[in-house]
C-alpha positions in Angstrom: 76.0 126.9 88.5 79.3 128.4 89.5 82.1 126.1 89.4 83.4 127.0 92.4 80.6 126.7 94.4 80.0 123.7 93.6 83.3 122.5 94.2 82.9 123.9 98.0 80.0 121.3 98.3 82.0 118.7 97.3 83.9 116.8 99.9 87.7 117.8 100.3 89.9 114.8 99.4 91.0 114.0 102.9 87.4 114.3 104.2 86.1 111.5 101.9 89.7 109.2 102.8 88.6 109.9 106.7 85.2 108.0 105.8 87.2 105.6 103.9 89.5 104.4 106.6 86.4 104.6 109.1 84.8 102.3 107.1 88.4 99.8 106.5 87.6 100.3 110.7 84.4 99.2 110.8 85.3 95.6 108.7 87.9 94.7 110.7 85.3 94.3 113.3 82.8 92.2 110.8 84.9 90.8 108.3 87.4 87.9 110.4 91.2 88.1 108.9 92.9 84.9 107.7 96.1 83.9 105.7 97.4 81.4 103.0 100.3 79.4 103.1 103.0 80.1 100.6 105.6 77.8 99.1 108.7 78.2 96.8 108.4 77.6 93.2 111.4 77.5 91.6 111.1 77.0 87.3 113.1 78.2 83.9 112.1 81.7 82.5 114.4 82.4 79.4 117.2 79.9 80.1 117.0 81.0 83.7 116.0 79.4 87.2 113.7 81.8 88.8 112.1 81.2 92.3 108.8 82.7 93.1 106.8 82.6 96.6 103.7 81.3 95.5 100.4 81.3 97.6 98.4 77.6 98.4 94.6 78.7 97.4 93.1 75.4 99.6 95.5 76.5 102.5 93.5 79.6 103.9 92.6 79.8 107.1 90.6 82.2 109.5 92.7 83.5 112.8 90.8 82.2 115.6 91.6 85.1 117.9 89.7 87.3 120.8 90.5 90.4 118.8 87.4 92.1 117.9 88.9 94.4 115.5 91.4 97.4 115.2 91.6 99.3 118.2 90.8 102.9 118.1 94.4 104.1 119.3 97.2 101.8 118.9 100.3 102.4 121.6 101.9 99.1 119.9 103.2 97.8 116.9 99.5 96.9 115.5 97.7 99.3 113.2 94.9 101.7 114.9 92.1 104.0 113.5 93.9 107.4 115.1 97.5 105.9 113.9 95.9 105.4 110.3 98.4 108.8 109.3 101.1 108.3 110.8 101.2 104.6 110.2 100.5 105.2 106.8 102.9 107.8 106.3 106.0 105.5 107.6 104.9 102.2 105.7 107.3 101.0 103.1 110.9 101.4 102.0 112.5 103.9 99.6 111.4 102.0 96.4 107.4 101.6 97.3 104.7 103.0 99.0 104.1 105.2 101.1 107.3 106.5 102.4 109.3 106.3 99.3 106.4 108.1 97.6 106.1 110.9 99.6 109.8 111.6 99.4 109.2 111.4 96.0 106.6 113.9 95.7 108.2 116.5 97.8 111.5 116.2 96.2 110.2 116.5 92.3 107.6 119.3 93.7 110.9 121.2 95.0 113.0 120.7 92.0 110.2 122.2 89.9 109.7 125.3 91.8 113.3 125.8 90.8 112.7 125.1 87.3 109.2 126.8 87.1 110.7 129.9 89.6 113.0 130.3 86.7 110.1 131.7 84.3 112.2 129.7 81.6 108.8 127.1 81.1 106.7 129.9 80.7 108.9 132.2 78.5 109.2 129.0 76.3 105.2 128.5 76.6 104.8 132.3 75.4 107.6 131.6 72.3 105.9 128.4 70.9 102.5 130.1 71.2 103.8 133.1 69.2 105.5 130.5 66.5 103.0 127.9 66.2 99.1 129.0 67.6 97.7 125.6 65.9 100.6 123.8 67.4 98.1 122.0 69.6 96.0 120.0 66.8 99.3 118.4 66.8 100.5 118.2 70.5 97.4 116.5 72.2 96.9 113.5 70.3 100.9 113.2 70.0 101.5 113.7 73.3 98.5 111.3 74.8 100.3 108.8 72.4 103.0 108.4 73.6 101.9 108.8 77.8 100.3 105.7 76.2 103.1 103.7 74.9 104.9 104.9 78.0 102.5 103.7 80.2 102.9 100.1 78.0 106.5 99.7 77.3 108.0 100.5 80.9 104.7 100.9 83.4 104.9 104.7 83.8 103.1 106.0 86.7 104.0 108.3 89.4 106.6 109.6 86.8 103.6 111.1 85.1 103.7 113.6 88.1 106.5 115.8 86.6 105.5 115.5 83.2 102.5 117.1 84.7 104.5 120.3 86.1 105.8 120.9 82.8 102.8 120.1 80.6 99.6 121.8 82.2 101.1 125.2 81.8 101.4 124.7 77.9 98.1 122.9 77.6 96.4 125.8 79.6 98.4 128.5 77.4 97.1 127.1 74.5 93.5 127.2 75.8 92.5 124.3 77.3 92.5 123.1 81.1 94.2 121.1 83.8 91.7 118.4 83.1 92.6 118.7 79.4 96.5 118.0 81.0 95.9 115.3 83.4 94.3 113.4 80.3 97.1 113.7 77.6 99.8 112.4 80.8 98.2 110.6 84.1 95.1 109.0 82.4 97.4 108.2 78.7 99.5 106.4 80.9 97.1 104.3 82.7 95.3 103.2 79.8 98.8 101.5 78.3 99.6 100.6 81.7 96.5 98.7 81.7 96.4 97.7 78.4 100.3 97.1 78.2 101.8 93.9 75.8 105.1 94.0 77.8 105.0 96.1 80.8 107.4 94.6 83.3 105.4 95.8 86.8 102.3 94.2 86.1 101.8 91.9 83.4 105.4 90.2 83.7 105.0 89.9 87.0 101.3 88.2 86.9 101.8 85.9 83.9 105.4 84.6 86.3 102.8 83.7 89.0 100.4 82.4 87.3 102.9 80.0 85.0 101.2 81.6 81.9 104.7 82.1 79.1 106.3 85.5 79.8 105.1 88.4 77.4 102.4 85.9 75.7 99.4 86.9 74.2 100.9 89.7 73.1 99.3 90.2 69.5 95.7 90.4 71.4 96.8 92.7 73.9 98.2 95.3 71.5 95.2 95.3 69.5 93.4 96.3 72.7 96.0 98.8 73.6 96.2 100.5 70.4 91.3 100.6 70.4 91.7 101.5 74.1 93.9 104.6 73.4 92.5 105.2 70.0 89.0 106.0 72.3 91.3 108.0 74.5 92.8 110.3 72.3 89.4 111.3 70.4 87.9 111.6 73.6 90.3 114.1 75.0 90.1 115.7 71.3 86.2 115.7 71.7 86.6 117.3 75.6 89.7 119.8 74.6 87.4 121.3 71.6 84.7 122.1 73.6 86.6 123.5 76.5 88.6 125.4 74.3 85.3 127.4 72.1 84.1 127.3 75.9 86.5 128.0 78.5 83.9 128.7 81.5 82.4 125.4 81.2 85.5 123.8 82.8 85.1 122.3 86.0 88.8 123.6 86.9 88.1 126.6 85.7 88.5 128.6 88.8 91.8 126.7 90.1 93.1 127.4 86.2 93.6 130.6 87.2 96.9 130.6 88.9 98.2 129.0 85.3 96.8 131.9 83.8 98.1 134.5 85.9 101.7 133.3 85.4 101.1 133.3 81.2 99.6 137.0 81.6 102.9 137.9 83.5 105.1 136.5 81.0 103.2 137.9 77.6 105.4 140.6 77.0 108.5 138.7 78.5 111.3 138.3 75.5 112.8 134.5 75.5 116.6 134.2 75.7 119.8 132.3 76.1 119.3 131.8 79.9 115.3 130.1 78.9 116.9 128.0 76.5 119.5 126.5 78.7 117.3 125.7 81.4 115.0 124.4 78.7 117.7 122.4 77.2 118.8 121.2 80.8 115.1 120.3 81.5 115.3 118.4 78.3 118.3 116.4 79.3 117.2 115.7 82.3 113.7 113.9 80.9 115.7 112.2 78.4 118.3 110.8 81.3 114.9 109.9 83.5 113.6 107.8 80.3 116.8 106.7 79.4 117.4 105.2 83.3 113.8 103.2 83.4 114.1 101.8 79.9 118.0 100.6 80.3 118.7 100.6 83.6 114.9 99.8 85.1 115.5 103.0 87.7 112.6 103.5 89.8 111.6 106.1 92.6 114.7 106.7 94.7 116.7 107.1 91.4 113.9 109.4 89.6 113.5 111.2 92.3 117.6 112.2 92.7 117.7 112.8 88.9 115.0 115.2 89.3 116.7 116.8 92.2 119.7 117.2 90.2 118.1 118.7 87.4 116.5 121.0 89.7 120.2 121.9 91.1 121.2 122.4 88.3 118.9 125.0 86.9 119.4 126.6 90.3 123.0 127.2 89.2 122.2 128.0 85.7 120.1 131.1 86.9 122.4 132.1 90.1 125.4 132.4 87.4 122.9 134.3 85.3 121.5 136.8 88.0 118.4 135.6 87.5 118.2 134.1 90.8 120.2 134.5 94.2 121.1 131.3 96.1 118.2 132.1 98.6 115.8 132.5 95.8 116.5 129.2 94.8 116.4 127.5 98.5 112.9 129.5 98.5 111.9 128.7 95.1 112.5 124.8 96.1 110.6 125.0 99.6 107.4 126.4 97.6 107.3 124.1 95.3 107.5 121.1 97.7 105.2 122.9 99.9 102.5 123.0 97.3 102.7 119.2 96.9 102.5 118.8 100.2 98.7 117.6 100.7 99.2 115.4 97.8 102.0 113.8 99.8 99.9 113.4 103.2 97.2 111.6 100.9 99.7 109.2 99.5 100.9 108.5 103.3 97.4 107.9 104.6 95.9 105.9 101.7 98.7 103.6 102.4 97.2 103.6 106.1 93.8 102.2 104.9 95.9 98.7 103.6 97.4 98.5 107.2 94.0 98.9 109.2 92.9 95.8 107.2 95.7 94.0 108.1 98.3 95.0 105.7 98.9 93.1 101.9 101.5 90.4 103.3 99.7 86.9 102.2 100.8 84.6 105.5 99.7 87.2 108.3 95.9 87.5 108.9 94.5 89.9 107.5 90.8 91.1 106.2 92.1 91.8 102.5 93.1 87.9 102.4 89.7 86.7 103.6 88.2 88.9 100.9 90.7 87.3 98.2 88.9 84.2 99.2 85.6 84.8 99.8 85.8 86.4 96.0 87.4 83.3 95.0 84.4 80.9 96.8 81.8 83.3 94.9 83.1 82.9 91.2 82.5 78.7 91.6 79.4 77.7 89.8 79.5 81.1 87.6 79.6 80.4 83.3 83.1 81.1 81.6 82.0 85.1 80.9 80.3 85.7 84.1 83.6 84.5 85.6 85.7 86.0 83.8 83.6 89.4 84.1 83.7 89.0 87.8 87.4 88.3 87.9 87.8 91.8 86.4 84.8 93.6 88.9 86.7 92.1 91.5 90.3 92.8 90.5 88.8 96.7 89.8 87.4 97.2 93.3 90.5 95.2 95.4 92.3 97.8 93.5 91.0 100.4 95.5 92.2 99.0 98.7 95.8 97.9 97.2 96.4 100.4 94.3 100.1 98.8 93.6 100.3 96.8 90.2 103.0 94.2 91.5 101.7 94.3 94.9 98.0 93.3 93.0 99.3 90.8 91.4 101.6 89.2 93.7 98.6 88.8 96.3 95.6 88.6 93.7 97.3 85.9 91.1 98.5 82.8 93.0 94.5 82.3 94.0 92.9 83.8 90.5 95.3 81.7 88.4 94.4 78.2 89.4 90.7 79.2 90.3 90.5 80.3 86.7 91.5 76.1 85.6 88.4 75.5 87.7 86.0 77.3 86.0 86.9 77.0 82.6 89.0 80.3 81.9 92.2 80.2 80.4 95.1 81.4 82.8 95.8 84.3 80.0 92.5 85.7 80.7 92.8 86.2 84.4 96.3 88.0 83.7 93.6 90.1 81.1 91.1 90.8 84.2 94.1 91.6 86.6 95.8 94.2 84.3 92.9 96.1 82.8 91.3 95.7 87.1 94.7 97.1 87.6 95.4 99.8 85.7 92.2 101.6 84.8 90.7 101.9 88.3 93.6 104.0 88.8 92.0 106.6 86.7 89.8 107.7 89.3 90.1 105.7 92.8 91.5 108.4 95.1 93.7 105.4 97.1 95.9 106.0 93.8 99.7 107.8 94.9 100.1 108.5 90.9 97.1 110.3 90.8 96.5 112.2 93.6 100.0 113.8 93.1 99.2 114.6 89.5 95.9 116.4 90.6 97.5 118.3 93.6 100.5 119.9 90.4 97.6 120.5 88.1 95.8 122.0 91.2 92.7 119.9 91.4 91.0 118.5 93.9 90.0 114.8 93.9 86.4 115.4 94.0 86.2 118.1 91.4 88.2 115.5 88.9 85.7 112.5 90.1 83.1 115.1 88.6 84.7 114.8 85.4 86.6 111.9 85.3 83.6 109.6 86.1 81.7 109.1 82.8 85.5 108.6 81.0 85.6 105.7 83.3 82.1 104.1 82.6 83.1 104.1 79.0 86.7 102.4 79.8 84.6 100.0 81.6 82.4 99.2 79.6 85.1 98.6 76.9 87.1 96.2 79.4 84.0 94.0 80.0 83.7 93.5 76.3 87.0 92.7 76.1 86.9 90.0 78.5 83.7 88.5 76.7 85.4 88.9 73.3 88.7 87.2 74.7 86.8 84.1 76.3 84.8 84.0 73.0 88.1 83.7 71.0 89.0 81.1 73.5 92.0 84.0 74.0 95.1 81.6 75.4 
């Protein structure tokens, strides 16, 4: 069957997040909100006082209200199914969801319509092909590697949206697909975000809450890291072999071919001073990016400016070169914005879906916290590994709804934590079903910022990757439920 007609069957993106936030809609009017009460915890992390807001489990309570659920249009403050993109769009501050985001997107997408208008990416693709055909026995499993340890060591994530601009025209080039790209960066990094020893956005942050020693359990966690990506790498080996002796049985076949166009323009195109300085600004700019989240923990506003100024600065590069006029480069920044553009609006509106339900803030009544607890109510009763299996399913499909790693565990760990004392599971192995919950549902869930703006540079669309990526979650799954019954057989602490 053609690839591209059966793509066409497939729901668009923003058709299936429609039926998503119909059905967000349609709980408010079944599911009653509630809230917990919070209180200040204030204890000594490293030498230092630190004071968390902690939630009280036994203090939930339903909103006894005449509200029968979110209106259809909202002229108020209060969330409504018509304002669900606008809403959405707005939510947030500069450092989170959904508004910082979006900037986000649109600002890296324009930089690297400079840098990619430039032709410097894909003279440079044409030289290393020339010089090194085999080059990518090496490449994949290096690169996927270290996405990985990226995704571990500092909690990459929407980050892996400009390593995607740069990296899907090589791995294309050297004759595999976008899917083959999107593996080696987005899905590397959420496996080590999810399997992560020391990742300061999630783990830290849950094993604070739940009062479990900072960056403990670390030997057991790095084992798992280094089996989950081991599987990752010689699956994405496995899938870029056969693409590669096939390249017609890709799913992204057909949208591949705007990657390939720009390589068959550049074959006979002659790599020179002005590619290698914009490759070597390019360079330096990655290297300031890393070097700003590892040393000085930058996060979106920052990334988002150093991108902009690398993309400036390849503008000037090329205008002092001739390759490019000053409009060029104002037009070459609008395109490339423009394209991410729908990857942007889905951010914004995902976000809208957590505001229908009431939004993620613990003491305001909301349908999210009455789930929190009715999940909590469920797992009583339950044997060690059934609970600690269902504190994983659970943390994997509220992930859906909140698809934020701190905002997760800020919301999910004050009632998991001391629900896990009562039925027998240590505190360390919540933290386990929160991050792997976390981080791998990411891989496909199309609530997911990071992801949808990786698939709209690779040009994918979300139901074309759920095609694929759907059996490479089912195995990731079914490796994190063993790990859960293999960590409460160990009596993992």
């Amino acid at each position: 069957m053609n690839n591209s007609n059966l793509a066409n069957r497939m729901p668009d993106a923003f058709v299936i997040l429609f039926f998503v936030v119909l059905l967000a809609t349609l709980l408010t009017y079944i599911v009653p909100a509630g809230y917990f009460d919070t209180q200040e915890v204030t204890k000594v992390v490293d030498g230092k006082e630190v004071t968390r807001t902690l939630i009280q489990p036994e203090s939930f309570k339903i909103v006894d209200s005449n509200d029968s659920g979110a209106a259809i249009f909202s002229g108020g403050k209060e969330a409504g199914f018509l304002n669900y993109a606008f809403d959405g769009m707005v939510s947030g501050d500069r450092n989170s969801s959904a508004v910082g985001v979006v900037a986000f997107i649109l600002i890296v997408g324009g930089a690297f319509g400079i840098i990619m208008q430039s032709g410097a990416v894909n003279n440079g693709i044409m030289a290393l092909i020339r010089e090194a055909r085999n080059a990518d026995i090496v490449i994949i499993p290096l690169m996927f590697f270290l996405f990985s340890l990226a995704g571990a060591v500092f909690g990459m994530g929407e980050e892996a949206i400009a390593f995607c601009i740069v990296l899907t025209p090589l791995v294309i080039a050297l004759g595999y697909d976008a899917i083959t790209a999107l593996l080696i960066t987005y899905v590397a990094t959420q496996i080590g975000f999810a399997t992560s020893w020391m990742n300061p956005f999630s783990i830290a942050i849950a094993q604070g809450i739940a009062d479990v020693p900072l960056l403990s359990g670390s030997e057991f966690r790095i084992a798992m890291w280094a089996v989950f990506t081991l599987v990752g790498i010689v699956y994405t080996m496995k899938y870029g072999a056969s693409i590669k002796a096939c390249p017609e049985k890709s799913l992204s076949h057909d949208s591949d071919a705007y990657f390939r166009a720009q390589q068959n323009d550049a074959l006979d195109s002659k790599f020179n001073h002005t590619d290698s300085l914009v490759l070597f600004t390019l360079l330096a700019g990655i290297v300031w990016v890393i070097y700003g989240v590892v040393v000085h923990e930058y996060y979106i506003p920052q990334i988002a400016t150093q991108f902009f100024a690398m993309g400036l600065a390849v503008g000037l590069i090329c205008v002092v070169t001739k390759r490019m006029t000053m409009n060029g480069v104002s037009e070459a920044f609008q395109k490339g914005a423009k394209e991410l553009l729908p990857a942007a609006l889905i951010v914004g509106m995902a976000k809208g879906i957590v505001l229908l339900l009431g939004g993620d803030d613990a003491t305001t009544p909301s349908v999210l916290n009455t789930i929190l607890h009715s999940a909590g109510n469920l797992m009583s009763g339950i044997p060690e590994t059934g609970s600690a299996i269902f504190m994983y399913v659970f943390q994997s499909i509220f992930n859906f709804f909140l698809a934020s790693g701190s905002g997760q565990a800020a919301l999910t760990m004050p009632l998991m934590a001391p629900l896990s004392d009562l039925v027998g599971v240590s505190r360390q192995i919540a933290v386990l079903a929160f991050q792997l919950g976390d981080g791998l549902t990411n891989i496909i869930i199309p609530t997911s910022a990071s992801l949808i703006g990786c698939l709209g540079v690779a040009r994918l669309d979300w139901s074309t990757w759920a095609k694929f990526a759907w059996k490479l979650f089912l195995i990731l799954f079914s490796m994190s439920v063993t790990t859960m019954i293999v960590a409460v057989m160990i009596g993992y602490q």
